[in-house]
C-alpha positions in Angstrom: 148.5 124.9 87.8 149.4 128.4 87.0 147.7 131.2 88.9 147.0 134.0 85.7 147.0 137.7 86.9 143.9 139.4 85.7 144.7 142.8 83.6 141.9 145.1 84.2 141.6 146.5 80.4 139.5 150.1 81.7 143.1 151.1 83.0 144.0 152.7 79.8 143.1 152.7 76.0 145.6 150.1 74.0 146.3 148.1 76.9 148.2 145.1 76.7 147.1 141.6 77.2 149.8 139.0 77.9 148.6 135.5 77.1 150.3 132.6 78.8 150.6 128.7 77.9 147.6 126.9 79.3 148.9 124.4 81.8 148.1 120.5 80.5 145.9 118.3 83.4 145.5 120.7 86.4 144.5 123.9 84.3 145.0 127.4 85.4 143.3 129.3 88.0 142.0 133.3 87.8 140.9 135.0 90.8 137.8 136.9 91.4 136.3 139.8 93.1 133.2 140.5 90.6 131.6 139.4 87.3 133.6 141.9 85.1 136.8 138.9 84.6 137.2 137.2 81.6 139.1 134.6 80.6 140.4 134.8 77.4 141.0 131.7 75.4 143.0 131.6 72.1 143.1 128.2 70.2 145.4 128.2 67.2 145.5 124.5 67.0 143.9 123.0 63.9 140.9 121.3 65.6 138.7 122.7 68.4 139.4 122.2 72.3 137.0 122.5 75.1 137.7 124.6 77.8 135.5 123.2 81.9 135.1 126.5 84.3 134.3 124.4 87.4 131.3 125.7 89.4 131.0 126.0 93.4 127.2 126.2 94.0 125.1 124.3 94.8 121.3 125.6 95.2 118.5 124.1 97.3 121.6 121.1 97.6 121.6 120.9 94.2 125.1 121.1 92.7 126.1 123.5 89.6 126.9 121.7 87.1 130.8 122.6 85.2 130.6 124.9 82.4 131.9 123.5 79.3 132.9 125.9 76.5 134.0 125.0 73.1 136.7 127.0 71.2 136.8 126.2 67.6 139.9 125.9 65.8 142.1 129.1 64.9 139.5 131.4 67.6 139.9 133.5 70.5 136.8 133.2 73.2 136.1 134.9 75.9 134.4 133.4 78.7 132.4 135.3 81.4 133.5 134.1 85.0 130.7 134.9 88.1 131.8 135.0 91.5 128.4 133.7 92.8 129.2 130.5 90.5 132.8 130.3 89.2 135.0 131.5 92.6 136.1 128.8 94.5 136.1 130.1 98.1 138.3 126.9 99.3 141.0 128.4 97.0 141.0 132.1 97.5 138.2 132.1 95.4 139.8 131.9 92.1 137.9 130.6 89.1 139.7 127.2 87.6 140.0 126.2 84.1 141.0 123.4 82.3 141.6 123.2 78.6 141.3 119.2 76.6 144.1 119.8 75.1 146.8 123.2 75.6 149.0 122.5 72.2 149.1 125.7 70.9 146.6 127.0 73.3 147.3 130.3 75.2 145.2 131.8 77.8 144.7 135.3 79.7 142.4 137.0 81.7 141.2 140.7 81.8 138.5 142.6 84.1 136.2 145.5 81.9 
């Protein structure tokens, strides 16, 4: 599980975005402090990949269900991450993803 630093994209115009490998099984973690972070998901495989934001709410003892976002083939997504839902406070609260498959699948996460 890699822990992705999150590049805060206000900073300066042009700035630069490093994407990483997505990690295959445990996924990749992104911490939190507000609901301007973003993970950024770029899918140049042939066929489209799913990516699970785990969610840890639960309301009225009701748990949040996992967020599962599709990324078609050959796209970039970004994918809004919410403290209140997505930030794991067992785990620094950092937001955790995990990608079906991570073959030619990069990741990266930004704050606006």
């Amino acid at each position: 599980m890699a822990l992705l630093a999150v590049v805060n994209i206000n900073d300066a115009a042009g700035t630069q975005i490093d994407f990483v490998a997505a990690t295959v099984t445990t996924g990749d973690t992104i911490p939190i402090t507000d609901d301007r972070t973003k993970a950024l998901v770029n899918n140049g495989s042939g066929a489209p990949i799913t990516v699970t934001v785990s969610s840890y709410k639960s309301i009225y003892g009701l748990v949040t269900p996992d967020r599962v976002v599709t990324v078609a083939a050959g796209k970039l997504k970004a994918i809004p991450l919410y403290y209140a839902l997505n930030a794991d406070p067992a785990n620094s609260y950092r937001a955790k993803l995990v990608c079906s498959s991570v073959t030619t699948v990069t990741i990266a996460a930004v704050a606006d």
